[in-house]
TORSEMAR-446878 format. One line per field, with one value per residue (C-alpha): residue in one letter; x, y, z. Coordinates in nm, 4 decimals, always signed. Layout:
<pts>
res: c(A;...) $
xx: c(X;...) $
yy: c(Y;...) $
zz: c(Z;...) $
</pts>
This chain:
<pts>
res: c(X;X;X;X;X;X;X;X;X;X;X;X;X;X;X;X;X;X;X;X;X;X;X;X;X;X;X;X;X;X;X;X;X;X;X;X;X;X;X;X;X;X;X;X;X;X;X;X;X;X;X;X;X;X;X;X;X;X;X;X;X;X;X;X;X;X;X;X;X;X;X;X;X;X;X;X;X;X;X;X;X;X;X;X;X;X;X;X;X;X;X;X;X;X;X;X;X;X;X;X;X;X;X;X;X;X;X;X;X;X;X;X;X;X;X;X;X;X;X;X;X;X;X;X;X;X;X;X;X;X;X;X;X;X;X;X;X;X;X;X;X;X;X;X;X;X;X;X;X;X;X;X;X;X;X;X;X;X;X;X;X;X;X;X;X;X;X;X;X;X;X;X;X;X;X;X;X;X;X;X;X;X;X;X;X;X;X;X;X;X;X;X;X;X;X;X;X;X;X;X;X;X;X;X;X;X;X;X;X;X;X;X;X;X;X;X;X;X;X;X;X;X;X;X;X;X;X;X;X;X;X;X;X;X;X;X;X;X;X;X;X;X;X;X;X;X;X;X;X;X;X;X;X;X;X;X;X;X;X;X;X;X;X;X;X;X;X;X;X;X;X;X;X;X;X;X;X;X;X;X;X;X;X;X;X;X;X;X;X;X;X;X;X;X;X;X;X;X;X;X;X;X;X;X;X;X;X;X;X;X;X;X;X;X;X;X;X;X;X;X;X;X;X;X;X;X;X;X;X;X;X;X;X;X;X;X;X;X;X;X;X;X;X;X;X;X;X;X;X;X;X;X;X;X;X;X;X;X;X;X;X;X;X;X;X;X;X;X;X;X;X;X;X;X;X;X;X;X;X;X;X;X;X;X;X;X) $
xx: c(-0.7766;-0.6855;-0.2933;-0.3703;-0.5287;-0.2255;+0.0336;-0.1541;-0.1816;+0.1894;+0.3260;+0.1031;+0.2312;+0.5879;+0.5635;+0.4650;+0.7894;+1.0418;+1.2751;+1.0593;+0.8813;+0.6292;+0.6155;+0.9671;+1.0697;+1.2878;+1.3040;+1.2437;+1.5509;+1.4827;+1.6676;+1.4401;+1.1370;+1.2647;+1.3188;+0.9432;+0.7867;+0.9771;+0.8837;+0.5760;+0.7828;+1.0086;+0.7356;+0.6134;+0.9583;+0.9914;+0.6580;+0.7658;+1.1273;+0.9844;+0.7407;+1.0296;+1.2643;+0.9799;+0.9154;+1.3146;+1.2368;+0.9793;+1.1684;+1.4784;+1.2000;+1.0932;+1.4368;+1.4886;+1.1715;+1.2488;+1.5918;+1.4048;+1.1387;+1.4156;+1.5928;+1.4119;+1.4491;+1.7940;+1.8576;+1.6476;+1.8212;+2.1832;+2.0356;+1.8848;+2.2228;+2.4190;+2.2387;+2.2741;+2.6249;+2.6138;+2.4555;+2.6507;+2.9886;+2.8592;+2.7618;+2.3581;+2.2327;+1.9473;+1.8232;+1.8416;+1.6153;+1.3158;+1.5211;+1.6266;+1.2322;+1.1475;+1.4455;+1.2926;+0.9574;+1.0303;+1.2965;+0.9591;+0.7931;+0.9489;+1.0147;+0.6281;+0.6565;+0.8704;+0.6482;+0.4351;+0.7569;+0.9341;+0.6150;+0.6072;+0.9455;+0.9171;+0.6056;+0.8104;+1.0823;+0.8289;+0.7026;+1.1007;+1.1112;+0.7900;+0.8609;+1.2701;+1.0762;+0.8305;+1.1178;+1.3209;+1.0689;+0.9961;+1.4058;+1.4249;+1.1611;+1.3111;+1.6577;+1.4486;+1.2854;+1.6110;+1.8446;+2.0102;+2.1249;+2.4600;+2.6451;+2.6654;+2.9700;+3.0121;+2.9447;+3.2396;+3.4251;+3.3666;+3.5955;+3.8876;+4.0416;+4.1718;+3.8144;+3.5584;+3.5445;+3.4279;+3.2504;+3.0535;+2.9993;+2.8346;+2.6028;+2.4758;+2.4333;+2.1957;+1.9995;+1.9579;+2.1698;+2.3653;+2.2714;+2.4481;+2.2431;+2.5625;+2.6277;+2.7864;+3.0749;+3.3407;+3.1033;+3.3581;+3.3216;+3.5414;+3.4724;+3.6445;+3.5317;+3.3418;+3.1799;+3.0266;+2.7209;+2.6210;+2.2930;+2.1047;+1.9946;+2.1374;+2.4034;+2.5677;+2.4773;+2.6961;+2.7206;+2.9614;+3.0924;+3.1306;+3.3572;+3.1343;+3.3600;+3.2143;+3.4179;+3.3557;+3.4289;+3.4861;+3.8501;+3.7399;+3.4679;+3.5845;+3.5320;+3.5547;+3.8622;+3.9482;+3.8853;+3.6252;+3.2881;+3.1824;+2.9823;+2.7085;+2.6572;+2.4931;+2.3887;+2.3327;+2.1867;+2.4199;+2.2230;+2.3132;+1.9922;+2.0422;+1.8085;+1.7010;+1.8426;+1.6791;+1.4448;+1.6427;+1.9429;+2.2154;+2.5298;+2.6905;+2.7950;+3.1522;+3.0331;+2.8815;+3.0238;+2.8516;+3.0320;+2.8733;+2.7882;+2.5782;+2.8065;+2.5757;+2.7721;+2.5241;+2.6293;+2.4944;+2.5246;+2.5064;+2.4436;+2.3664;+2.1218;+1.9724;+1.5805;+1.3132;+0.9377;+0.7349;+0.8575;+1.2448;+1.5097;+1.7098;+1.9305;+1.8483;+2.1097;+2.0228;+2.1283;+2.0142;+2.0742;+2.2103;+1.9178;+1.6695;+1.4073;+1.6170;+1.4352;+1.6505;+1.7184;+1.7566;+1.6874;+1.8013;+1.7497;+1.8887;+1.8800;+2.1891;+2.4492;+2.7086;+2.6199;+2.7531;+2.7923;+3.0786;+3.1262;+3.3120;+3.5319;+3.3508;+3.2908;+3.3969;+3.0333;+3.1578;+2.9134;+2.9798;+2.8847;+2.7078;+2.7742;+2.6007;+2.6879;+2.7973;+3.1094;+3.3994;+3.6787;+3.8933;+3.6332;+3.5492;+3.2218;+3.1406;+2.8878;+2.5495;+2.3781;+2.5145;+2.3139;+2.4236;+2.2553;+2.0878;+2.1008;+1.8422;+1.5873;+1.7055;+1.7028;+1.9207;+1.9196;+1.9683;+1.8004;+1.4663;+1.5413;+1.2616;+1.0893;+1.1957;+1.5364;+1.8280;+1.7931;+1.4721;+1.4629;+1.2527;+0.9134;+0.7820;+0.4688;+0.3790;+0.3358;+0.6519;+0.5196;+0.4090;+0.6850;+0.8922;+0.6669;+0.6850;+1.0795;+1.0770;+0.8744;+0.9776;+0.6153;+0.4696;+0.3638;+0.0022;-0.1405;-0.1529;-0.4685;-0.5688) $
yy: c(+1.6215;+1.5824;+1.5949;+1.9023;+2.0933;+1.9937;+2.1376;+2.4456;+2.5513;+2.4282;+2.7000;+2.9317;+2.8841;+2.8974;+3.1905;+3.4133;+3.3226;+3.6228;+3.5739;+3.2710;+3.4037;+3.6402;+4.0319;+4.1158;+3.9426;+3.7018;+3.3671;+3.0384;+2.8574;+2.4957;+2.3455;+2.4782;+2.3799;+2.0328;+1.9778;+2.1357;+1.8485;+1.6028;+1.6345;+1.4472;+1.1517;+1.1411;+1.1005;+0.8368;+0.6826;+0.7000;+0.4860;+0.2318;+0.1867;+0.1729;-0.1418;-0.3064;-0.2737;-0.4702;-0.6957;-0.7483;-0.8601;-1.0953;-1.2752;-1.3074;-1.4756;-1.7176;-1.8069;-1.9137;-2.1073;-2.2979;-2.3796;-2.5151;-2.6830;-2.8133;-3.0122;-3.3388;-3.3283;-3.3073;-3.5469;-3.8047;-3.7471;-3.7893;-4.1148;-4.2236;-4.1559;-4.3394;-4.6424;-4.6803;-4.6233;-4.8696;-5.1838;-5.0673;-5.1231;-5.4511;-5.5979;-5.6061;-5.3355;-5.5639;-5.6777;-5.3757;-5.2671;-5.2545;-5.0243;-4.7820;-4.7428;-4.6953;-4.4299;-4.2642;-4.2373;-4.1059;-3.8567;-3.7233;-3.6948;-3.4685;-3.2849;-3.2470;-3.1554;-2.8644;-2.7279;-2.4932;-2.3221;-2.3280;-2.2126;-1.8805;-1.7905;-1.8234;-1.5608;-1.3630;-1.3193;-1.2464;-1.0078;-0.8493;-0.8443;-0.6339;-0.3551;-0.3230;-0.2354;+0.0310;+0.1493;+0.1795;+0.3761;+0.6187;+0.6993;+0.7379;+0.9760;+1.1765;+1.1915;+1.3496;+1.5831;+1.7202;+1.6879;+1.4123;+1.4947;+1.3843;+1.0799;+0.8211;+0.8101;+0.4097;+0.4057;+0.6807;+0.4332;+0.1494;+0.3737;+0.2641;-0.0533;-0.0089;+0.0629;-0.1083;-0.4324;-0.2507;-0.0559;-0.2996;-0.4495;-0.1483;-0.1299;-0.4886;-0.4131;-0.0974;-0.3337;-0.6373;-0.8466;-1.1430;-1.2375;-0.9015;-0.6797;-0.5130;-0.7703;-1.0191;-0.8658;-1.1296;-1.2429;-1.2431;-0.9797;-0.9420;-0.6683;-0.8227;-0.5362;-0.2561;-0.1028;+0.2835;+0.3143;+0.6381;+0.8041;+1.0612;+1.2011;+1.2590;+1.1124;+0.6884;+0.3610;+0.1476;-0.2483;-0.4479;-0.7425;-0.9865;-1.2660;-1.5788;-1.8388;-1.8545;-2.0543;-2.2100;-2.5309;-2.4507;-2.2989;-2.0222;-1.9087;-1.6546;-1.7595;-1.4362;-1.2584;-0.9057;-0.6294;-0.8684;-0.8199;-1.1971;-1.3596;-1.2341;-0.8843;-0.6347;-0.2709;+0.0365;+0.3566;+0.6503;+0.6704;+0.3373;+0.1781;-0.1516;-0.2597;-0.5612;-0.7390;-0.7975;-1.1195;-1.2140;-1.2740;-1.1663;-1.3168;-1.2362;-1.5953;-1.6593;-1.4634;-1.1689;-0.8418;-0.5234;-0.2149;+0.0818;-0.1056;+0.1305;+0.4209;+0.6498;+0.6814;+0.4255;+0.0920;-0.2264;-0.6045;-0.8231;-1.2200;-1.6024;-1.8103;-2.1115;-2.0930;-2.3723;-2.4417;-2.7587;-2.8643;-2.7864;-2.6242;-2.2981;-2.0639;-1.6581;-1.3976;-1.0477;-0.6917;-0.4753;-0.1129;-0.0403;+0.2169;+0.1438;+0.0363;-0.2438;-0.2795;-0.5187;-0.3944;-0.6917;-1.0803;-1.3494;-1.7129;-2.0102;-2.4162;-2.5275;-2.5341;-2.5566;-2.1550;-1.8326;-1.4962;-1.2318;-0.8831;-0.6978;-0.4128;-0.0648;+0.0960;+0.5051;+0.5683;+0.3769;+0.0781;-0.2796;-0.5276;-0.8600;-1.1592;-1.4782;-1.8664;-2.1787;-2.2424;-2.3766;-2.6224;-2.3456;-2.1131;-1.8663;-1.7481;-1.8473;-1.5695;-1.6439;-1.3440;-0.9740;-0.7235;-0.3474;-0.0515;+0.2214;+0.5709;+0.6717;+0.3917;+0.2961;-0.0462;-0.3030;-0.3522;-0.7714;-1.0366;-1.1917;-1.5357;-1.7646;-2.0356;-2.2855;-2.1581;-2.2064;-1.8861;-1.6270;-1.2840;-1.2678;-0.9731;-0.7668;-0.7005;-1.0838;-1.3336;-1.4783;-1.8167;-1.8531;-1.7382;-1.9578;-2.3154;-2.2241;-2.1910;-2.5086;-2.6813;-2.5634;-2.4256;-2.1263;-1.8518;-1.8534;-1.4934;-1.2083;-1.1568;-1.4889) $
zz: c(+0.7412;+1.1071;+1.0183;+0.8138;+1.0668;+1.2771;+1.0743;+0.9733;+1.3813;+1.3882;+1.1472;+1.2737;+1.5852;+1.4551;+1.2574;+1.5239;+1.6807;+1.6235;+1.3182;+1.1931;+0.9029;+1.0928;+1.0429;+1.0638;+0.7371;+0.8494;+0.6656;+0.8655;+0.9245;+0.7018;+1.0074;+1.2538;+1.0533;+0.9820;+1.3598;+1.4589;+1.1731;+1.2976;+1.6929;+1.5977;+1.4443;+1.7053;+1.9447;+1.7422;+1.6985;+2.1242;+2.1713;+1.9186;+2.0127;+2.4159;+2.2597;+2.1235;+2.4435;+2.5629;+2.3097;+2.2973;+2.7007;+2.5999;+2.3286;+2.5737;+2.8028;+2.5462;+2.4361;+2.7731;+2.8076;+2.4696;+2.6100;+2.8902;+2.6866;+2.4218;+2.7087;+2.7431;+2.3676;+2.3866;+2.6393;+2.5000;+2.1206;+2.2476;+2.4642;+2.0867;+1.9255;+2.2106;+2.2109;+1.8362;+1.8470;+2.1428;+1.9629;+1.6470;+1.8399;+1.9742;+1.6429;+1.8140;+1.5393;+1.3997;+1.7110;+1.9032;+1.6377;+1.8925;+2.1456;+1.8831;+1.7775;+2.1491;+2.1837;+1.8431;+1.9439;+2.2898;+2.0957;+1.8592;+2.1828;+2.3648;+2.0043;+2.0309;+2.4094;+2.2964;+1.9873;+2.1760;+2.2557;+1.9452;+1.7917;+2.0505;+1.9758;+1.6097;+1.6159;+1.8194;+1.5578;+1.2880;+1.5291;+1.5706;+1.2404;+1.2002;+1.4187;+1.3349;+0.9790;+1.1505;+1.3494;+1.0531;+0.8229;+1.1262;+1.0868;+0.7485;+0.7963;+1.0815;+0.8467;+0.5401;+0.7709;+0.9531;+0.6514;+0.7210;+1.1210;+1.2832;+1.2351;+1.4879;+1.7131;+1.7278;+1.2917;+1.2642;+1.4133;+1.2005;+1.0155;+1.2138;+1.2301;+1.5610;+1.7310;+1.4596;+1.6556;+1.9855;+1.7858;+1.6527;+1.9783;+2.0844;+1.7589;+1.8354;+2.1699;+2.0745;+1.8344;+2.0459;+1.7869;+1.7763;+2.1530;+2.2194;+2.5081;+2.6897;+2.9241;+2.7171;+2.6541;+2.5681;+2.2748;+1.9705;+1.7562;+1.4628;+1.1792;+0.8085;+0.6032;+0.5897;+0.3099;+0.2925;+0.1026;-0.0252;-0.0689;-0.2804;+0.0533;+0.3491;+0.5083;+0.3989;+0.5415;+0.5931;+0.5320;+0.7985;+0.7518;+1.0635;+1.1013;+1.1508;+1.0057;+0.6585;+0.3711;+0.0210;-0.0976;-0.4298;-0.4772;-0.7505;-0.5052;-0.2204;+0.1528;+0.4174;+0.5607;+0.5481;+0.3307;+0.1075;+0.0922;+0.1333;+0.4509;+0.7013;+0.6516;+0.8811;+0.7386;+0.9565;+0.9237;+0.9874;+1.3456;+1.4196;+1.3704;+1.1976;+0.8973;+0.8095;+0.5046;+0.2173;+0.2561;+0.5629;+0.2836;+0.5189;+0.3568;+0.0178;-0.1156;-0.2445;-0.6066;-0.4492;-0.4486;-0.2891;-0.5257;-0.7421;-0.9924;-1.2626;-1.2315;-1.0676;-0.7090;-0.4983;-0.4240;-0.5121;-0.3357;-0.6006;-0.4986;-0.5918;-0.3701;-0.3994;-0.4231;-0.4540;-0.5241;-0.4300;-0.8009;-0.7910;-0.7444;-0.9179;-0.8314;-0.7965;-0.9145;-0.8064;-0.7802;-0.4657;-0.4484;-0.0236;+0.0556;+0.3446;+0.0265;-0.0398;-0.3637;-0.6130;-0.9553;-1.1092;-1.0916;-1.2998;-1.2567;-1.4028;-1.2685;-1.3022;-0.9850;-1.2653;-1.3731;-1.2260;-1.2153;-1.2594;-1.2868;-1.5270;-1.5234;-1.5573;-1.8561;-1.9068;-1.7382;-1.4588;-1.5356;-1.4583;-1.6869;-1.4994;-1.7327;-1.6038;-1.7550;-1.7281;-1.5216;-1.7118;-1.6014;-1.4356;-1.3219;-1.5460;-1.6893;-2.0432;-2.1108;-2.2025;-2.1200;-2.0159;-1.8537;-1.8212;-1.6315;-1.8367;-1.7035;-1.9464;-1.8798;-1.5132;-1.5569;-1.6356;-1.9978;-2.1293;-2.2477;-2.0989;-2.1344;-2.0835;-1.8580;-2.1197;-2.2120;-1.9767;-1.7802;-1.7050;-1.5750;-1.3466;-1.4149;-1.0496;-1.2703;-1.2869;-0.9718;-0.8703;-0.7545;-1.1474;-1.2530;-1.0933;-1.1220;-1.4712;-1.4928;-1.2799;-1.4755;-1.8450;-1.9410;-2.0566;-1.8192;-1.8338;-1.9807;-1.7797;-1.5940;-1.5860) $
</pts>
């Protein structure tokens, strides 16, 4: 009721103004208005981006102190490692066998000695995490009340091979990423692809795709390098604000791709990674839509490290098939289930699969936990409700 109140005295206020709706028949400018309900949010957006300049401070200051805490640790692990390569050299392995136990236990020790540290910085990033989210819904917000406002000097760039690297640089800097805070300026910084990722408002986001080194073993899987889609990706809002990943899943795997992939002009990252319960293991396949919701589409599971994933030409509608299976000798997918995207339903239309059968899609309206000690552990999902 408060809020309401709020705005009413707001308009009022504004359409008294001349040429802002008031007696002289002039229509409000939808700029102007978006700018006068978004002063609020931006005020908003101000308090919580000073908190997390501080909180950025603070976690800077705990790094440090684990550092500090961490280096008995490390001192007395390379001492451990030393001495067993030691009496290994000297053929005394068995009956140094006292020593090394001594070297272990003082090793767990000043683990230990470290914990309350490790254990600080560790709520700090969930704490980072946290308000990067507020901060990011408090944009979005701003963006769908001014229409979508000017692009970002440093993410034009990104545009540019010749100034994406710096610009990038920048971007990190302005997020407090990748031990980037404007003073370490020689960090490298190497931009392999960039992709732009429309929206159905407002101006794109765009995913980046930083050189960190990352390969595949497997020689029908793709490792990183430029122009491809594949490694640790970073997305940005046109402002330059970065958002967090999906789940923290910032690296397409050697099978990913991030393309429009149901034909309806917004891209998708598609992906493979390994998951786990306290009973086993399987593997995740799954379909995100780049918007700041980062809400996935679609998730498939199987348990075999043998399976995979590829994606299909598009159809005339511009729709990719995904066609998961079992790998054969020279890489290719033998298809044992093909999902496509519906533009009438909005989903991605396949089989279900099943906890007991080779693969399962995975249900949002049912607990994933179950779902997944059930998939483990070949049984039946228990009933709904119960």
């Amino acid at each position: 009721m408060v809020r309401g109140v709020a705005l009413c005295l707001l308009f009022s206020a504004f359409s008294a103004l001349p040429g802002c709706g008031g007696d002289d028949g002039h229509d409000t400018e939808p700029a102007v208005v978006g700018t006068l309900l978004a002063a609020p949010v931006r005020a908003e957006l101000d308090a919580q981006l000073t908190a997390w300049r501080a909180h950025v401070a603070e976690k800077r200051r705990l790094e440090e102190a684990l550092r500090v805490a961490e280096a008995p640790w490390r001192k007395a692990q390379a001492a451990w490692l030393q001495l067993v390569k030691a009496l290994r050299a000297s053929g005394r392995l068995e009956a140094g066998r006292a020593e090394i136990a001594a070297a272990r236990r003082a090793t767990e020790a000043a683990s230990r000695t470290a914990g309350p540290a490790r254990l600080a910085l560790h709520q700090a990033l969930e704490d980072d995490w946290t308000l990067r989210l507020d901060i990011l819904d408090l944009h979005v917000r701003i963006q769908k009340l001014e229409g979508g406002g000017e692009i970002d000097p440093d993410i034009k760039a990104l545009g540019d091979s010749k100034t994406r690297d710096d610009a990038l640089r920048r971007l990190l800097a302005r997020n407090a990423l990748d031990g980037f805070d404007g003073k370490n300026t020689k960090l490298p910084c190497v931009v392999n692809h960039v992709v732009w990722c429309p929206q159905r408002e407002g101006p794109p986001m765009v995913a980046v795709f930083k050189s960190e080194g990352y390969v595949e073993e497997e020689p029908f899987l793709r490792a990183e390098g430029p122009g491809l889609p594949i490694g640790y990706v970073i997305l940005f809002l046109s402002n330059g604000w970065a958002v967090p990943y999906f789940q923290g899943l910032n690296v397409i795997e050697g099978m990913g791709v991030m393309q429009d992939l149901t034909g309806d002009g917004l891209v998708e990252a598609l992906d493979v990674i390994p998951c786990g319960t306290s009973r086993g293991d399987y593997y995740q396949c799954y379909v995100l839509p780049i918007t700041p919701a980062q809400e996935d589409t679609l998730q498939v599971w199987w348990r075999k490290e043998s399976w995979g994933v590829v994606v299909l030409a598009p159809d005339a509608s511009g729709r990719c098939p995904v066609v998961i299976g079992p790998r054969a000798a020279d890489g290719t997918i033998i298809e044992k289930a093909r999902f496509v995207w519906s533009a009438t339903t909005k989903r991605w239309m396949g089989p279900a699969g099943g906890t007991r059968a080779d693969f399962y899609r995975y249900d949002p309206a049912r607990d994933e936990n179950a779902q997944a000690d059930a998939f483990v552990d070949r049984t039946p999902l228990p009933a709904v409700g119960r």
